[in-house]
Structure formats: C-alpha cells, structure tokens
C-alpha positions in Angstrom: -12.3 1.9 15.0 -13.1 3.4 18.0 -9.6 4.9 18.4 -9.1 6.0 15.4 -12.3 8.6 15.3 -10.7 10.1 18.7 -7.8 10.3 17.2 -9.4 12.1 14.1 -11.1 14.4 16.7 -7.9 15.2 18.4 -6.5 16.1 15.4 -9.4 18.5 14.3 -9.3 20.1 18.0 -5.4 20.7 17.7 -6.4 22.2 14.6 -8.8 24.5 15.8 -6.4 25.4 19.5 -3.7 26.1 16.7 -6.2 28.1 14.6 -4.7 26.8 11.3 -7.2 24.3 9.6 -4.0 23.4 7.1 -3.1 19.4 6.4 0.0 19.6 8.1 -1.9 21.0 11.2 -3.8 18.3 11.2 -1.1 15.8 10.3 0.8 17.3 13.7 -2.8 16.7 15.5 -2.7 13.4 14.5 0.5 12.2 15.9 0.2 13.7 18.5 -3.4 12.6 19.5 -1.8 9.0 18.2 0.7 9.9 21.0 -1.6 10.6 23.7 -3.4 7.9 23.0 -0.8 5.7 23.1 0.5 6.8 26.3 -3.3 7.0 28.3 -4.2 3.5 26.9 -4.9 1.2 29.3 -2.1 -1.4 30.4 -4.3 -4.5 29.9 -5.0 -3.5 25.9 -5.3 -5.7 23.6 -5.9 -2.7 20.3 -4.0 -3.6 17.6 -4.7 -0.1 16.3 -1.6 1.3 17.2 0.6 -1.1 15.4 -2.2 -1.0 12.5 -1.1 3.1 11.9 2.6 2.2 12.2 2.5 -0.9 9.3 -0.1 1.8 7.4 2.9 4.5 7.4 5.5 1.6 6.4 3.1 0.0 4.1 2.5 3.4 2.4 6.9 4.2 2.2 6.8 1.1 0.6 4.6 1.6 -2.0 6.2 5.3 -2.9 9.3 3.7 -3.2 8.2 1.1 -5.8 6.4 3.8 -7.5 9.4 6.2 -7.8 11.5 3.0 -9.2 8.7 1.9 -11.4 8.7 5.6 -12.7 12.2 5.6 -13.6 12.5 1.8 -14.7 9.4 3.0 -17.3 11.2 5.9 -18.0 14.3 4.6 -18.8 13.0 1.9 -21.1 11.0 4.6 -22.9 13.7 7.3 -23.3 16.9 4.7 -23.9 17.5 4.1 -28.0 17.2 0.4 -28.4 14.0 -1.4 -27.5 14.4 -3.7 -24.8 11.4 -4.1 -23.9 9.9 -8.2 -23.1 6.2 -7.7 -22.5 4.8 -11.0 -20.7 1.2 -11.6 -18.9 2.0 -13.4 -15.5 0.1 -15.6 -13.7 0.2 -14.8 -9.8 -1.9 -17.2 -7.2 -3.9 -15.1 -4.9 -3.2 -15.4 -1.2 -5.3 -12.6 -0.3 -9.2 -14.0 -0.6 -11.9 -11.4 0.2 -13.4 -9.3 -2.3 -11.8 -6.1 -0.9 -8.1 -7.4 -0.3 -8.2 -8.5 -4.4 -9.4 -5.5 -5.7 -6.9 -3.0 -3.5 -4.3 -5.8 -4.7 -5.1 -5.5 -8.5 -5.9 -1.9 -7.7 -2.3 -1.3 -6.4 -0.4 -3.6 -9.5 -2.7 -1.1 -12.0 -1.2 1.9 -10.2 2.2 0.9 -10.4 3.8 1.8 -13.9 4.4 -1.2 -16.1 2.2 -3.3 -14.7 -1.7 -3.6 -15.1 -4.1 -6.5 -13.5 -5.7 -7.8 -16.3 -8.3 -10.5 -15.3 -8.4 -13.1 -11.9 -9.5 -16.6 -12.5 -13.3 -17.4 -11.9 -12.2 -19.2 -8.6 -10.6 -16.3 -7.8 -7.3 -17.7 -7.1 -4.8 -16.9 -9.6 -4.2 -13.0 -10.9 -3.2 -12.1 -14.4 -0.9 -9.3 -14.4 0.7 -7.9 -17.5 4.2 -6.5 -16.7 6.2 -4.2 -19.3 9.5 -5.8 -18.5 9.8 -9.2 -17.9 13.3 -11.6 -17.9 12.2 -13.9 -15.6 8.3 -14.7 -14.7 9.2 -16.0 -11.7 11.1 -13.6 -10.1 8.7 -11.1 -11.2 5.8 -13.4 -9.7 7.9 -13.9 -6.2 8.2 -9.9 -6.5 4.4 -9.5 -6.5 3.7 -12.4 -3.9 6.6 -11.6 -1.5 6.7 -7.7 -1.8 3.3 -6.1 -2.2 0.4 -8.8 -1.7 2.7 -9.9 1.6 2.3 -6.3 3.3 -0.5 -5.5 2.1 -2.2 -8.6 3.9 0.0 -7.5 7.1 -1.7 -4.2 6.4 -5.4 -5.7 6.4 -5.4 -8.4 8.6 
C-alpha cells in the first residue's frame, strides 16, 4: 500500500512539473513513477505490488474484452430475425470466499451483458447466475470458474 500512495504522489508531481492536471498526465506520471519505482526498489524486495499493477492492467483488458463480445453477442441475438435465445439460471460453486471477492465477482457477472448474479447460497458457496444464452450449462459454468472468478482471485490474492 505503501508503494502505491508514492506512486500516486509521483504521478500528481509529474502533473504539476508538466503543468497539465489532465488524466493522461497523470496516467504518464503513473508509469513512470511505477518505473522509477521499479528500478530504485531495493534488491532484497519481497513487494508484490509491482506484479499486482501488471495482473490489474491484464485483469482489466480482460474484462473489456469480454464486455465488447458480450455487447455484440447481446446485440446480435437482439437485432437477428429468429429468436434463438435459451435463457437458463446456472449454478456456479464459489471458489472465491470473502465477502469482498463475492460481491466484486457477482458485481462483475451483473456488469457483463447477458448475464446477471441472481442469489448465492446461504453457505455461500454456490452462485446463481442467469445467462441469456445458454447451449451448454457446463461450458458456460467452466467459462465463469476458469475465465473471470480464476483472474480475478489472481487479481486479489
């Protein structure tokens, strides 16, 4: 945590040498205080902060990309002439346990097109997730486990 407010202060102080308080002066400040403080960091350091930002910025791709083909899958199934559409509630078990990693789970099916988090089980182990689309509930299951719950506990732990 420590590192990342001196790298927020670094990126506010390029900011202000630059004299452009804009987002992508600070977005510059911030890789390049992420830089510096990669490179001045001491040999023996055991931060994972640095590889923390990186699976952030791959975690975040990620989930752009899956909301651009969500966007178009919806899309698609709204605009084409013939009604294809197989509604289904899935059941998903949770690997993610505290309250925070469910809810930015559910909170990242919800935002995804197609796909809402209806209810978790009272011992919190299984997820209900109703999914526009669905020919097969366990490829769409293995989807949810092994694509977004998977990186986002890479992301949080």
């Amino acid at each position: 945590m420590k590192l990342f407010i001196w790298n927020l202060l670094l990126a506010v102080a390029w900011a202000g040498l630059t004299g452009v308080f804009s987002l992508r002066s600070l977005a510059v400040g911030y890789g390049l205080g992420y830089a510096l403080l990669y490179f001045v960091r001491d040999a023996h350091d055991r931060s994972a902060y640095h590889v923390r930002v990186l699976r952030g910025i791959g975690f975040g791709f990620y989930f752009l990309y899956e909301l651009m083909v969500a966007n178009l899958r919806v899309a698609w199934e709204v605009l084409s002439p013939t009604a294809r559409l197989h509604s289904a509630v899935v059941e998903v078990p949770l690997d993610v346990e505290s309250d925070a990693e469910i809810t930015a789970l559910s909170n990242l099916i919800t935002l995804t097109p197609g796909t809402l988090s209806v209810d978790i089980s009272r011992d919190r182990r299984v997820l209900y997730v109703h999914l526009l689309h669905v020919t097969n509930a366990e490829q769409a299951r293995r989807e949810i486990k092994e694509g977004l719950e998977r990186r986002l506990l890479r992301l949080l732990r």
